[in-house]
N, C-alpha and C positions, 0 to 999 in steps of 0.2 A: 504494500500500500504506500501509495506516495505523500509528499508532507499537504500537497494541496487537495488530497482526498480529504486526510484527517482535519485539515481548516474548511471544510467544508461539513464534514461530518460535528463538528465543534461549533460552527456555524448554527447548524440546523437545531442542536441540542438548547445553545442559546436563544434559539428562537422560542422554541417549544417552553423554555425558563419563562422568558419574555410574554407569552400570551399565555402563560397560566397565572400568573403574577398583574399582568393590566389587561388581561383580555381584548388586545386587539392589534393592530400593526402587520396581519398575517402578512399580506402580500406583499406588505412595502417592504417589509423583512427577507423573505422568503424568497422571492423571485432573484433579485442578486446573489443571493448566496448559490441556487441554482447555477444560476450562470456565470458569473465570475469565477465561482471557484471548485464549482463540480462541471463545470464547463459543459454544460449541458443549455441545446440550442433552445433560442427566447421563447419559441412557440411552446414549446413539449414543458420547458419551466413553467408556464403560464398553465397547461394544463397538472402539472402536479402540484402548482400551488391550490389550486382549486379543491384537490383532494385533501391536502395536510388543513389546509386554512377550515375547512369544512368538516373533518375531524377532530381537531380543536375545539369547533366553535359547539358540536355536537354534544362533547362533554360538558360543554359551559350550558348548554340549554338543558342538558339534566340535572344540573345542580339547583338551575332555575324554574326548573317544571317543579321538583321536589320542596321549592319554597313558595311556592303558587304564584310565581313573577309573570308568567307567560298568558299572556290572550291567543288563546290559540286560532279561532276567527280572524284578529288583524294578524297575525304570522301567515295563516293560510292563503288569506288575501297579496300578500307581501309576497311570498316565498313562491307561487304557483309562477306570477307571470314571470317572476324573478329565473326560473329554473327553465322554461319554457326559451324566454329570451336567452340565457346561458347555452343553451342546449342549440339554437338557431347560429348565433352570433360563432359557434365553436364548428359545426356543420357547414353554415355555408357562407360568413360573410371571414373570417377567419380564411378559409382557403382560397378565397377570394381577392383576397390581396396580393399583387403581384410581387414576387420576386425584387426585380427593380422597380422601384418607387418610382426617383427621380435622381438627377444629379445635379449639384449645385455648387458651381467653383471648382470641379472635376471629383467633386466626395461625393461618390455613389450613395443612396441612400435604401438600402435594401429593405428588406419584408423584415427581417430579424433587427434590421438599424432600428426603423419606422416602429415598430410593437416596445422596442428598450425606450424611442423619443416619447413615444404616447404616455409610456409607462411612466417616466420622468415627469410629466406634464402633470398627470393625473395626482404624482405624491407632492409635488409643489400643491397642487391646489387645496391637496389636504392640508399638507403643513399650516396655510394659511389660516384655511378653516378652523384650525386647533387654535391658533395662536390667539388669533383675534378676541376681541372681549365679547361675552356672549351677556347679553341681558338678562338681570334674574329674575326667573320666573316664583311666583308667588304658588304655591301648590295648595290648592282647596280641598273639599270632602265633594265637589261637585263630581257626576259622572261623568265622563270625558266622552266626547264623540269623534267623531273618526271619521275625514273625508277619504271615503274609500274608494272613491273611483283615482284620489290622486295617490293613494297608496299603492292602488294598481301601475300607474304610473310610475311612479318611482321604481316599483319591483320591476319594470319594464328596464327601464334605465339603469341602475345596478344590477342587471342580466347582461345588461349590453356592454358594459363598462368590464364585468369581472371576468366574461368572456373575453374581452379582447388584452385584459393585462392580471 
């Protein structure tokens, strides 16, 4: 075994530390370690992040079904088109993407370049979203309602997003 096996196997271990301890970061974690340093191509990391990320997250949703945290109605609503769009975006808009992109200044921009640039774009966005100051919400006894056609939405959109990075 070579020393960038074991920095990647060390990698992964880290990770799994990291999302059992804050419960989230999968991808952003996960996918470079994949590919930097188990050298394994962006697309195929994209697809086993999907698996680890979702193994993880599996365990956290048993620990939360067992404390009664889970609405399983707005999950179901959420998670259907969420898995549908995943499943679509991995089938056919995924292999869909050419090869060569584009070239710009003579740097090709490949199918593998373009999925790591997406990939980058999408953890800045986050990073953002984290940082920022978030308003505080006042939490009442009221019963909460749910616009769930834009729940569907969303699950639409984080199918399409997780798919592609």
């Amino acid at each position: 075994m070579e020393v960038i096996d074991l920095l990647g196997y060390a990698g992964a271990l880290i990770i799994g530390l990291v999302l059992g301890l804050i419960g989230g970061g999968g991808s952003i974690l996960t996918v470079p370690v994949l590919v930097y340093l188990l050298m394994i191509n962006p697309v195929t990391a994209t697809a086993y992040s999907l698996f680890i990320v979702g193994t993880t997250s599996l365990v956290g949703a048993f620990k939360n079904m067992q404390k009664k945290l889970v609405d399983f109605k707005t999950a179901g609503v959420f998670s259907i088109p969420a898995f549908i769009a995943v499943y679509i975006t991995r089938m056919y808009i995924v292999p869909a993407i050419p090869d060569h992109i584009f070239t710009l200044f003579g740097f090709e921009v490949t199918k593998n370049i373009g999925i790591m640039l997406f990939f980058a774009i999408v953890m800045v966005a986050a990073s953002i979203s984290m940082i920022r100051e978030k308003k505080n919400k006042v939490e009442t006894e009221e019963e909460i309602k749910f616009n769930y056609p834009l729940i569907i939405i969303e699950g639409v959109v984080v199918g399409i997003l997780t798919g592609i990075v």
